[in-house]
C-alpha positions as CSV (number, residue, x, y, z in Angstrom):
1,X,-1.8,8.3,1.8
2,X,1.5,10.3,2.7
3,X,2.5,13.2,0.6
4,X,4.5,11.0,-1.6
5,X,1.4,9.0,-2.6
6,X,-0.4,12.7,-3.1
7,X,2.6,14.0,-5.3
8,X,1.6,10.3,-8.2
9,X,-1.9,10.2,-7.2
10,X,-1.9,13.5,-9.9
11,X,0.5,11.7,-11.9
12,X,-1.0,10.8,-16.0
13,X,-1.0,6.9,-15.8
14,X,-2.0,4.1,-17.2
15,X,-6.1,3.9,-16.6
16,X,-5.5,0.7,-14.8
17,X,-3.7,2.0,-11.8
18,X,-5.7,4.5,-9.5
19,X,-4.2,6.0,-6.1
20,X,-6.8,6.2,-3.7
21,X,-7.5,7.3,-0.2
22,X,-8.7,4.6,2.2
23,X,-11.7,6.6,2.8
24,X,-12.5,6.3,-1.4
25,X,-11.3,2.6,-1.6
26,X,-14.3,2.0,1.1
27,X,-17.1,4.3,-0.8
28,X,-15.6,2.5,-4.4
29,X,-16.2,-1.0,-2.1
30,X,-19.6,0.4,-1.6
31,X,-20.8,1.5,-4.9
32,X,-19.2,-1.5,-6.3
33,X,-20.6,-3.6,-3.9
34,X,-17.8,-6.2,-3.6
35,X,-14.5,-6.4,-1.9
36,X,-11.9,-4.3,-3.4
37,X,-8.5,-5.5,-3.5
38,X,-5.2,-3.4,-3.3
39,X,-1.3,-3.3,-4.1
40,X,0.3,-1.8,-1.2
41,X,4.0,-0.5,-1.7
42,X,6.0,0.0,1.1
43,X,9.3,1.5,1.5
44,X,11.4,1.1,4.9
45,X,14.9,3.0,4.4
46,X,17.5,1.0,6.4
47,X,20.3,3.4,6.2
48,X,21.4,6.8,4.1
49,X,22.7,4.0,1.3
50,X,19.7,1.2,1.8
51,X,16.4,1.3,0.9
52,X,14.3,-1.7,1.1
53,X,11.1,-2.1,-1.1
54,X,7.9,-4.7,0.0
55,X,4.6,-5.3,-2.0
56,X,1.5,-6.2,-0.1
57,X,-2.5,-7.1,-0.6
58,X,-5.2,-5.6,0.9
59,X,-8.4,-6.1,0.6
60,X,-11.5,-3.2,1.7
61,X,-15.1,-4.2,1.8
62,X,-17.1,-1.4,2.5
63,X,-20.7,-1.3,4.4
64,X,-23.2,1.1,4.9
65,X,-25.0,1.2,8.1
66,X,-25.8,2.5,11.1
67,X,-23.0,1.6,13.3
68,X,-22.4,2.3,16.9
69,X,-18.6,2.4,17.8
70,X,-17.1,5.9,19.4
71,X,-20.0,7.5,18.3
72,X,-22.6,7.4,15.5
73,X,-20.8,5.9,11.7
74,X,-22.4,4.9,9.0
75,X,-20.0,3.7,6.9
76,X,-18.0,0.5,7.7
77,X,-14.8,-1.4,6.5
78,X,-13.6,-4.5,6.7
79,X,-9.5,-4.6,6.0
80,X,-8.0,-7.8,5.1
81,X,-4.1,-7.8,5.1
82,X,-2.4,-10.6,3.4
83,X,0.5,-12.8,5.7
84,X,3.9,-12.0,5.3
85,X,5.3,-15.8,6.0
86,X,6.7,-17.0,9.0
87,X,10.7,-16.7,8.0
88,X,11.3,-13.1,9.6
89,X,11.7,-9.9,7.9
90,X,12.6,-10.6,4.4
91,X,12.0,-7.2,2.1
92,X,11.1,-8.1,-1.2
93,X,13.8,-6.2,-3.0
94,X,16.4,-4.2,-1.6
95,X,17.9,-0.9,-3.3
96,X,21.6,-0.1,-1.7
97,X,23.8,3.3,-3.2
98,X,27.1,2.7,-5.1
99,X,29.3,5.4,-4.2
100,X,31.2,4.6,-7.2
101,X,28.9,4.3,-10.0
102,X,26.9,6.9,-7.8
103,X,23.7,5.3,-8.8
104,X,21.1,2.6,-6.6
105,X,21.4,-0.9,-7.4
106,X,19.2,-3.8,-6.6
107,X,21.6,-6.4,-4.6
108,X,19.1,-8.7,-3.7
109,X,15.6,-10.2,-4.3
110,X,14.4,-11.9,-1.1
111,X,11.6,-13.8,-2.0
C-alpha cells in the first residue's frame, strides 16, 4: 500500500470495501482459513495529460507454519495473480486532460 491507498484506507465507506495491507490480507486468509481474493487498481500515468487505469485479481492464502526461507517465518502466502491476455498492453480505461473543457475525459475503454 502507497500513501495514496493510506490517505482512503481512513476514508468512511461502504462496509463492503476494506483497504488492507498485504501483511493483514494474509493474517485475514489465516483466520478465515480460505483464500482471500482482491481488486487491485492500478494507475500508470502515460504523460502530464494521460492517465491510464487497470483492474486486477489477486488471490492470498495465508499459512501458518514454521518455514525456513532467509531465516526463520512463520507465516506464509501464497499470491495468485490473474493473466492479463496475450494482446499486449491494453489499459482498461484510459483518462486523457481536455485543455479546453479543462476537465479528464475517458476516450477509450480497451477491453
Amino acid at each position: 500500500m502507497n500513501e495514496y491507498g493510506s490517505r482512503i484506507k481512513n476514508l468512511n465507506v461502504l462496509d463492503r470495501y476494506k483497504f488492507l495491507t498485504t501483511d493483514e490480507l494474509i493474517d485475514l486468509s489465516i483466520k478465515e482459513k480460505k483464500t482471500i481474493n482482491v481488486l487491485r487498481v492500478v494507475h500508470n500515468v502515460i504523460s502530464k495529460d494521460t492517465v491510464d487505469i487497470n483492474f486486477g485479481y489477486l488471490g492470498f492464502k495465508g499459512k501458518r507454519k514454521l518455514h525456513f526461507y532467509k531465516g526463520i517465518r512463520f507465516k506464509k502466502a501464497e499470491i495468485t495473480v490473474g493473466c492479463g491476455g496475450t494482446n499486449g498492453y491494453q489499459p482498461d480505461i484510459r483518462f486523457v486532460f481536455d485543455s479546453l473543457t479543462n476537465e479528464w475525459k475517458i476516450i477509450q475503454k480497451m477491453r
